[in-house]
Every structure is written in C-alpha cells, then in structure tokens.
C-alpha positions as CSV (number, residue, x, y, z in Angstrom):
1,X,-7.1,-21.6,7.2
2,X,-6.6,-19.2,4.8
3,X,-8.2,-15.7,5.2
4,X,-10.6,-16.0,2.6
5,X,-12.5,-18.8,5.2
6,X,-12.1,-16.1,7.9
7,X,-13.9,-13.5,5.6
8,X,-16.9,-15.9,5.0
9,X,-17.4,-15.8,8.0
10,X,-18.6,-12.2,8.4
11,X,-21.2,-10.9,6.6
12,X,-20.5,-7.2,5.4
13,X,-23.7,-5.6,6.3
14,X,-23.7,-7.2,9.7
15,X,-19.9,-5.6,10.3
16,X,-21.3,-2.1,9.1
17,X,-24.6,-2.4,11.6
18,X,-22.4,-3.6,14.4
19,X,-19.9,-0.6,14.2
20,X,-22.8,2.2,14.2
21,X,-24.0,0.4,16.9
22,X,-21.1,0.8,19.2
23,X,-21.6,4.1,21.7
24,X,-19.2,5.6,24.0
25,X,-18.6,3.4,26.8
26,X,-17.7,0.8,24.0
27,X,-14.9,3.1,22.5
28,X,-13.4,3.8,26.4
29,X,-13.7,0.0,26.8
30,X,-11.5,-0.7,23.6
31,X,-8.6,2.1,24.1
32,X,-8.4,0.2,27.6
33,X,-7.8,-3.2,26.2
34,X,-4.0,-3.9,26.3
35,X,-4.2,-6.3,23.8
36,X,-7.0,-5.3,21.2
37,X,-9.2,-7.8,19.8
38,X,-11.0,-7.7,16.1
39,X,-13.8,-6.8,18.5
40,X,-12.3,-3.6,19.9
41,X,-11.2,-2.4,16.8
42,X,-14.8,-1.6,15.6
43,X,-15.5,0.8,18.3
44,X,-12.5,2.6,17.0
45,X,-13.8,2.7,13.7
46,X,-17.3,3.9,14.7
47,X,-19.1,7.4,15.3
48,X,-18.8,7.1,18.3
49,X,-15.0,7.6,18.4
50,X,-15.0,10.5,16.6
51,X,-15.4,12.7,20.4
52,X,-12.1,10.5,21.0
53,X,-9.7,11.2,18.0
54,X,-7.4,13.5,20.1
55,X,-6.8,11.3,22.2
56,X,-6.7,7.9,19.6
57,X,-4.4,10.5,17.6
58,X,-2.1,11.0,20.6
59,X,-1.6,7.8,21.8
60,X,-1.5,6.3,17.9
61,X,1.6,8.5,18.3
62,X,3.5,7.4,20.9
63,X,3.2,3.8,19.6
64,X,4.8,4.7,16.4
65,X,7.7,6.4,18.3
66,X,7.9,3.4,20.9
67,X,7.7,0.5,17.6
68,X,9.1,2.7,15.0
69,X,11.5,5.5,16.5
70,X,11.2,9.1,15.2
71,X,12.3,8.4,11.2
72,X,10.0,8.2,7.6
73,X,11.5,5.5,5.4
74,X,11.3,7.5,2.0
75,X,10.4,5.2,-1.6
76,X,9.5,6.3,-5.1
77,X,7.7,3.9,-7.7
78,X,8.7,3.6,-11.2
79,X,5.6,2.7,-13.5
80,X,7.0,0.3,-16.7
81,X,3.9,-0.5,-18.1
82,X,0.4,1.2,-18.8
83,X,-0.8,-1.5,-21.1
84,X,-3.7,-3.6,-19.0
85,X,-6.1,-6.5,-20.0
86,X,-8.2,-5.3,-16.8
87,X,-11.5,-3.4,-16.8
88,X,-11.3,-1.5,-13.6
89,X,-14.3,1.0,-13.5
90,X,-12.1,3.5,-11.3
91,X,-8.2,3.6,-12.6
92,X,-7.0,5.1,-15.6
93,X,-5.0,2.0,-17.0
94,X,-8.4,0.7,-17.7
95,X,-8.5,-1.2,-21.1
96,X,-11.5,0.7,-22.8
97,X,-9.7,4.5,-22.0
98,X,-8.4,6.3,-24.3
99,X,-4.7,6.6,-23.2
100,X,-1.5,6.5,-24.6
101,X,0.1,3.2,-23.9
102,X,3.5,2.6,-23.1
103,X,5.7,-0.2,-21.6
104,X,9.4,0.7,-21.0
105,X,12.2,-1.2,-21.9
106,X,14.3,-3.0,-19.8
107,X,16.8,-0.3,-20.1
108,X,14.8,2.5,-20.2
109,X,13.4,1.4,-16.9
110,X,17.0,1.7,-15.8
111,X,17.7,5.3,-16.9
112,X,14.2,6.0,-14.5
113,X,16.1,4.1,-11.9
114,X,19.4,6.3,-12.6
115,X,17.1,9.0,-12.0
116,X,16.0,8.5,-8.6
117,X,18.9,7.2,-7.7
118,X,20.8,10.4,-8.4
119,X,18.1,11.9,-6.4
120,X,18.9,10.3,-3.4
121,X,16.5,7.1,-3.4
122,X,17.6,3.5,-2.6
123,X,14.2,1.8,-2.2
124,X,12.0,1.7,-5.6
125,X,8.4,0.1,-6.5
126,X,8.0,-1.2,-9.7
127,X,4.8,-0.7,-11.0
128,X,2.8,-2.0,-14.4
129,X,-0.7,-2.7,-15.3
130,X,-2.0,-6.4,-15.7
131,X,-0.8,-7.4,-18.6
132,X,1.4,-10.8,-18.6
133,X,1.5,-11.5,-22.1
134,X,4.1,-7.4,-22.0
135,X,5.3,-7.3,-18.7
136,X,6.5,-11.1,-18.5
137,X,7.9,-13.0,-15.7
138,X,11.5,-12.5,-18.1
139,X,10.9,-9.4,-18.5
140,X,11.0,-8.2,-14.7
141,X,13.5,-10.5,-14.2
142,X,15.8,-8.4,-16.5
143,X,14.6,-5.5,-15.0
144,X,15.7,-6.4,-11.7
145,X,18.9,-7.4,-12.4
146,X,19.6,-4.0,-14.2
147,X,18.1,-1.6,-11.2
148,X,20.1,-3.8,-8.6
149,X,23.0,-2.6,-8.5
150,X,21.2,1.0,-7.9
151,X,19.0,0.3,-5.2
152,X,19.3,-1.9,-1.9
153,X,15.6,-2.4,-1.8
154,X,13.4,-3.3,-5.0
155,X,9.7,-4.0,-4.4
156,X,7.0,-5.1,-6.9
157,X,2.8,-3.3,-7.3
158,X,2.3,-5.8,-10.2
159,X,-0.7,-8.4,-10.9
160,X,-0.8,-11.2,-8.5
161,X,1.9,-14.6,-9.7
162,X,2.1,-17.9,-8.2
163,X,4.1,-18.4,-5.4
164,X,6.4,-20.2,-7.5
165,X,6.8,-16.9,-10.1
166,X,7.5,-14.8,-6.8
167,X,10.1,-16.9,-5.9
168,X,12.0,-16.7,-8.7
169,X,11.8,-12.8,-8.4
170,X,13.1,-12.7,-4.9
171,X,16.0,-15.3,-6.0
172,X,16.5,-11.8,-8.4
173,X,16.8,-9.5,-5.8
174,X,12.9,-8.4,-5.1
175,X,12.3,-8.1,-1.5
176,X,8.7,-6.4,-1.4
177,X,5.4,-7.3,-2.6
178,X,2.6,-4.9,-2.5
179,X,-0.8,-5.5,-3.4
180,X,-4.1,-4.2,-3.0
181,X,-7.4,-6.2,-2.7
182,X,-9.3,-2.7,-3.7
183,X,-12.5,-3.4,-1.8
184,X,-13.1,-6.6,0.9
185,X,-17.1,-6.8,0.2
186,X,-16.9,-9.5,-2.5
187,X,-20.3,-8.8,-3.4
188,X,-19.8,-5.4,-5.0
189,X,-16.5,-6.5,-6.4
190,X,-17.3,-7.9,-9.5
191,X,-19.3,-4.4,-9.8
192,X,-16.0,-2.3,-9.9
193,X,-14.1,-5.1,-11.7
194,X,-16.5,-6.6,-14.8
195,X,-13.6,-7.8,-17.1
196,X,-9.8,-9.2,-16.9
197,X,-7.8,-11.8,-14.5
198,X,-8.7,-9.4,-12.0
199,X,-12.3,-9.9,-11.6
200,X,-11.5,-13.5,-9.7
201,X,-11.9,-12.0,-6.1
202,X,-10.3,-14.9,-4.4
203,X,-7.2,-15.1,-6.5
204,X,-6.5,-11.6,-5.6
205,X,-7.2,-11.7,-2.2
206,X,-5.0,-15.0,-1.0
207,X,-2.2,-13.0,-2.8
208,X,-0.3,-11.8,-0.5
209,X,-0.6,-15.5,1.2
210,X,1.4,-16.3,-1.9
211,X,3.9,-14.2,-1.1
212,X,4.2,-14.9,2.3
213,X,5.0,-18.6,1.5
214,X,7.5,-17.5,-1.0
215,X,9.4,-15.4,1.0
216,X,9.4,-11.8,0.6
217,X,10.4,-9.9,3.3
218,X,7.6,-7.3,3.3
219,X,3.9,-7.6,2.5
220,X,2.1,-4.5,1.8
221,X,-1.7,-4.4,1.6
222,X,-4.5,-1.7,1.4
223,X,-7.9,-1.1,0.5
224,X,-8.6,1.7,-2.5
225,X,-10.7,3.9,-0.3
226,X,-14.4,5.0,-1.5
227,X,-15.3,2.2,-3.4
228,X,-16.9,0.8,0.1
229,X,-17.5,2.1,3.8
230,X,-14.6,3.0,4.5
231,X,-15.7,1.7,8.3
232,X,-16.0,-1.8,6.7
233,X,-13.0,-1.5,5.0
234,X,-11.0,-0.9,7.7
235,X,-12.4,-3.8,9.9
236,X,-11.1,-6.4,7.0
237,X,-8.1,-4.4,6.1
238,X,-7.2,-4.6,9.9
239,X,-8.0,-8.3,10.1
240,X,-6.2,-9.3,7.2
241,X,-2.8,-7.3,8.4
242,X,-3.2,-9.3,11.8
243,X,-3.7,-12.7,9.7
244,X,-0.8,-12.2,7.6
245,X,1.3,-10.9,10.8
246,X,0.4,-14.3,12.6
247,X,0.8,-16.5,9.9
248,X,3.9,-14.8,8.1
249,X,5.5,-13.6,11.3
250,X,9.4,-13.6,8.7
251,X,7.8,-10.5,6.8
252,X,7.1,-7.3,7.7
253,X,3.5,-5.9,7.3
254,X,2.6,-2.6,6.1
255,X,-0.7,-1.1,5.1
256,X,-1.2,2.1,2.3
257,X,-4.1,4.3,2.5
258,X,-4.9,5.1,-1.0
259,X,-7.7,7.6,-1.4
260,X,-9.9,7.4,-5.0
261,X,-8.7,10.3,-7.1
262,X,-9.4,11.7,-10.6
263,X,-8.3,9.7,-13.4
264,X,-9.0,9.3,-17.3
265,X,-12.7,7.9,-17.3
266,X,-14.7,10.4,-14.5
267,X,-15.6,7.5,-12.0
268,X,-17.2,9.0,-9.0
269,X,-16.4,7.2,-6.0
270,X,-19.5,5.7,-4.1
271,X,-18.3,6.1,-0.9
272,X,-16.1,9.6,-0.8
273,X,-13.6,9.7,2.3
274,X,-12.8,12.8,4.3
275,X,-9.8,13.8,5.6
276,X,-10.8,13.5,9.3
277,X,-12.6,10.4,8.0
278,X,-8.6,9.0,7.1
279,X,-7.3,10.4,10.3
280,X,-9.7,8.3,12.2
281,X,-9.5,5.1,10.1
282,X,-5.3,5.6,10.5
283,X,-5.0,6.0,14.5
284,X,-7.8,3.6,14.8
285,X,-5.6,0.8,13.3
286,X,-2.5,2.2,14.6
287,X,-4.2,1.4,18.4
288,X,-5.1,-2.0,16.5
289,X,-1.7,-3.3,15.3
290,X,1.5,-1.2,16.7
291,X,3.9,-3.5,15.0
292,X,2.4,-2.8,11.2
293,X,4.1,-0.2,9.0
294,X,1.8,2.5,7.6
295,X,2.8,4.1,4.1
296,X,1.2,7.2,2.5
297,X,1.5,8.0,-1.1
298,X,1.8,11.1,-3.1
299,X,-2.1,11.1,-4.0
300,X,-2.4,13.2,-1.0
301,X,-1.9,16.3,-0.7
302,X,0.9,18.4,1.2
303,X,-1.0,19.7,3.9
304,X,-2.4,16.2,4.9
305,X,0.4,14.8,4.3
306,X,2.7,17.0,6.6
307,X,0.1,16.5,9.2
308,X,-0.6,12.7,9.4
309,X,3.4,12.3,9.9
310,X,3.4,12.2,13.5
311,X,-0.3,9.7,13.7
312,X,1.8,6.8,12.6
313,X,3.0,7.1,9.2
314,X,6.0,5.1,8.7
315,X,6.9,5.3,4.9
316,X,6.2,7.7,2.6
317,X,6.3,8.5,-1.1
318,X,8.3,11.2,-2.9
319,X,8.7,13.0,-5.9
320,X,6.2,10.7,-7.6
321,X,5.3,9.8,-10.8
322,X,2.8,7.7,-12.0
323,X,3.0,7.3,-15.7
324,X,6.0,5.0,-17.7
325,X,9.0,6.9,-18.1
326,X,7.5,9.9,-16.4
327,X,10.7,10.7,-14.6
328,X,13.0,11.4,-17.7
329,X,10.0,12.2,-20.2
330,X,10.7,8.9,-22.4
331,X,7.4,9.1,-24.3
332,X,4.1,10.7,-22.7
333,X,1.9,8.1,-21.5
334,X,-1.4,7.7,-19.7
335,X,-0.6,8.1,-15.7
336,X,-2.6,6.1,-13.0
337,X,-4.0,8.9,-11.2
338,X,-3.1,12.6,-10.3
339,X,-0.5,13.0,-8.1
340,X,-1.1,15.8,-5.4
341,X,2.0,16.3,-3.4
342,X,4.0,17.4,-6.3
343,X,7.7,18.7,-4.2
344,X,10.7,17.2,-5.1
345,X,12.5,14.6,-2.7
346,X,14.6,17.1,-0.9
347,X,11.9,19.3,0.0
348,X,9.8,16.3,1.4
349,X,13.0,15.4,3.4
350,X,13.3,18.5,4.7
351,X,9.6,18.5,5.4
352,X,10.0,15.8,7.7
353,X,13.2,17.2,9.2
354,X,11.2,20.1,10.3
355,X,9.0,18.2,12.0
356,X,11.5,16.0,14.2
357,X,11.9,12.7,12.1
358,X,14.8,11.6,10.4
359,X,14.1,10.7,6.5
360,X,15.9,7.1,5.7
361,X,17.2,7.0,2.1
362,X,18.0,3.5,2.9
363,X,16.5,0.8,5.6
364,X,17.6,-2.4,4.3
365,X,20.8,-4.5,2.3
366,X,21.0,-7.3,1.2
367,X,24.3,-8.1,2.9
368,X,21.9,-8.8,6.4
369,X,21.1,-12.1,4.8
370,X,24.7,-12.8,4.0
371,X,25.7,-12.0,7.7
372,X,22.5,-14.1,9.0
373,X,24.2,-16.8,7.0
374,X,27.8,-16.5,8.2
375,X,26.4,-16.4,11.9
376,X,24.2,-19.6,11.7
C-alpha cells in the first residue's frame, strides 16, 4: 500500500475537527502511551497541549539524548540552478518572477564545494529548481563525481526522478534524498501549484517511496509550513515519516521544518506559524517518532534556532546560502528565500558547543559499505 491509499483515507477537515476536539485528559492519555499511535499524536498537536509543552519539551529532550546522544550533525546546501519550469505561488524560483537566472557549471559548482569544504563542511545538499531539460540527469552526475572527492556525504533537494534515475545517482556517490511534499491537503494543492511537473500531487508525494526502493540511505521529508494548518500538517507529515520508517526500515528518516518566508513575488502565507506554534508541532512529533532525525534550516532565526537545540534538533544548517554561486559571488542570481541566521560555520559550532552538544563535521563514509561488504 503505498501512502497515497493511506491519505485517502482521511479526510482533512475531519483531522483538523478531531484535533480541536481533543481536551486535557486526551493529551495526559497520549504522553502515557509507551508506544504512540497516529491516534495519540493528535492530542499532541491540539490546544489542548499547549498547558503541557514544558513538559512535551522536556521529555522530547531526553529522547533525543537517549536516540541521538548530545551532538548536531552540521550541512550546508549549494544551489546550482535557479532556472524552473514550476509556478509555485510562494517561492522565488517561480517561472513568472523577475529574477536573475543562473545555473552553475559543473565546475563552478565545484569551486562552491571547495568553499565549504575549506570551511569545515563534509556533508553538502545540492539544490536546483525544476528544470530537467538544464539540470540533467548527466549533468548531476558530473557534478557528483567532481564534489566527491570533497565531501563524504552528498545529498540531493532536486525535482522528484524515477527510481531508476535515483539509482544511477547513488551508483555516483549520492547518499540523501530530500524532498518536500509542501502541503498534504491535495485539495488546496493545485491552488499553490497551478503550472509545471509539480502540480501532479501524487507524483510528488510517492517520491520519497521512489527513493526508498532505490536505495538511498536517508529520506528527508517536510511540509512548507503556512500554506495549511500547521495542526493538519503535522498529523500527515508524522504519518508519512512513520510509513516510510516501516516500509524503508535501510534508510534513515529525517523531517525539516521549513517556515514560509519573504521571497521575490510578496505571497502571504495563509496559515502564518508562530514560534511556540513550531515548538509545539517539533516536541509533539519528537514524542511521536524518537528514532526520526529532525533538521532546521537557516530560514530561522538565531534566537530560535539556539533555543530549539536541545527539543530534538538533530541536524542543522550553516553558513547558508540560497542562491547559485552565492558562496564565491560567481554571478548574482535570484536566491530561494531570505536567510535569517546569517553567522558563519564556526560561530554556529561554537554556538552549539556552548550549549553542551558536539557539532559533527562529518557522520558518514563511504568506506562503511566497503567494510559491510568485506564482513558478509
């Protein structure tokens, strides 16, 4: 069954009633459960949790330490291409915006990689708009082979391939796939997505199915937070983490928490999330799905970000930037979105020094697989 049947078979509205209707004797019933259930997660998600979110903050933080030990896997993304056939009302790639467009060359991609590499990073995320006729199959290919012998850990934020496209990538060295589904209510979808491959709701969704059967040895998910009740959201973005968990128990899960922000175009989200509104949706999964890595980006801002470290945050972002050849000023192009947390890497890892966790440069190498293979 593939998760798309298990979203069927919910209605949206009926999720959103259900979790307003939880009081508190529902929320002490669920942070009693020793194995949650999809069913306890939504008192976690409701009002009636917020009285609670010391205590869902403080035990969402032992679990991290017991799964995940005291240390924040560090990553930085490297955009190659701006250039997009998608009309996405909310992100400043979109087609109809008046933006400089840029897509690097294979080498200049490896001068952005140099870059970050100098500056301490061995885990990159290669990012590019939707645009396969520019940023071919070839094309990252080369791109990969170029950046590794720089980095121990290359992951992709690219459109969605067949499984058969993501295997060849992985036979390149590509270990990661991240992908977002945006928004789970597939009736207001095609509202925030009117033009380009990534209008087809279904296609995107069963991606990271895709890349489960190919291989990769992380999926990353996340839902772009505003566009629907964020409550709702988290139901399905917990649900689909525990589907992909049970189904591609070989990769490791991870889930991003990217809030809307300002980009080129002025779209105002329709469903604006606070910050205690994040904490809450954050623990609340965290008590859903202990074993699932949570990653925060850069589109925060430093104050949040230094404070949602010890609620379960197991990966963050550094240093970003989020337009092509933004780290060595190749050509000004038109970024993503605005990045908030603007300090370097080293003052991020010493950030999270302060605070009692050990930053990891690097988490992963290739040579595992080799020793897996000698030992068989």
């Amino acid at each position: 069954m593939s998760f798309h049947e298990i979203l069927k078979s919910y209605r949206w509205d009926d999720v959103g009633r259900d979790i307003l209707a939880r009081d508190a004797d529902d929320v002490r019933r669920s942070l009693a459960a020793r194995n949650p259930a999809p069913q306890d997660l939504l008192p976690l998600l409701s009002p009636a949790a917020e009285p609670f979110l010391e205590e869902m903050a403080q035990r969402a933080h032992r679990l991290t330490e017991q799964r995940f030990g005291r240390v924040i896997n560090l990553f930085a993304p490297v955009y190659v291409s701006n250039e997009c056939i998608n009309s996405c009302v909310y992100c400043g790639f979109n087609r109809v915006n008046p933006v400089s467009r840029l897509t690097l060359t294979p080498r200049q991609v490896a001068v952005e990689g140099r870059h970050l590499h100098d500056a301490g990073f061995r885990h990159v995320l290669l990012v590019s708009g939707e645009n396969p006729h520019v940023v071919t199959l070839e094309y990252l290919t080369w791109v990969v082979d170029l950046l590794r012998p720089l980095f121990s850990s290359i992951s992709i934020e690219i459109y969605p391939l067949e499984a058969e496209e993501y295997e060849e990538l992985i036979d390149h060295g590509v270990d990661g796939l991240v992908i977002y589904q945006e928004t789970y209510d597939e009736a207001r979808y095609p509202e925030f997505h009117p033009g380009g491959r990534k209008k087809d709701f279904h296609w995107r969704l069963e991606t990271p199915e895709r890349g489960g059967k190919a291989g990769f040895r992380r999926l990353g998910i996340g839902a772009l937070l505003g566009l629907g009740d964020w409550r709702v959201e988290g139901f399905f973005l917990g649900l689909h983490a525990r589907y992909l968990l049970k189904n591609f128990w070989k990769s490791q899960v991870t889930i991003s928490f990217p809030r809307l922000k300002p980009a080129v175009g002025g779209f105002a989200p329709p469903h604006p999330v606070g910050d205690a509104q994040l904490v809450q949706l954050l623990v609340a999964l965290r008590l859903f799905l202990p074993d699932v890595g949570f990653t925060l980006s850069t589109r925060e801002p430093p104050h949040l970000r230094d404070h949602l470290i010890p609620l379960g945050v197991t990966s963050m972002s550094a240093g970003s930037s989020t337009e092509p050849g933004g780290y060595t000023h190749t050509r000004e192009a038109g970024a993503q979105f605005e990045v908030a947390d603007e300090r370097s890497p080293a003052e991020i890892a010493e950030l999270i020094r302060r605070k009692g966790y050990e930053p990891v440069w690097k988490d992963w190498d290739p040579a595992f697989l080799e020793r897996e293979a000698v030992n068989r």
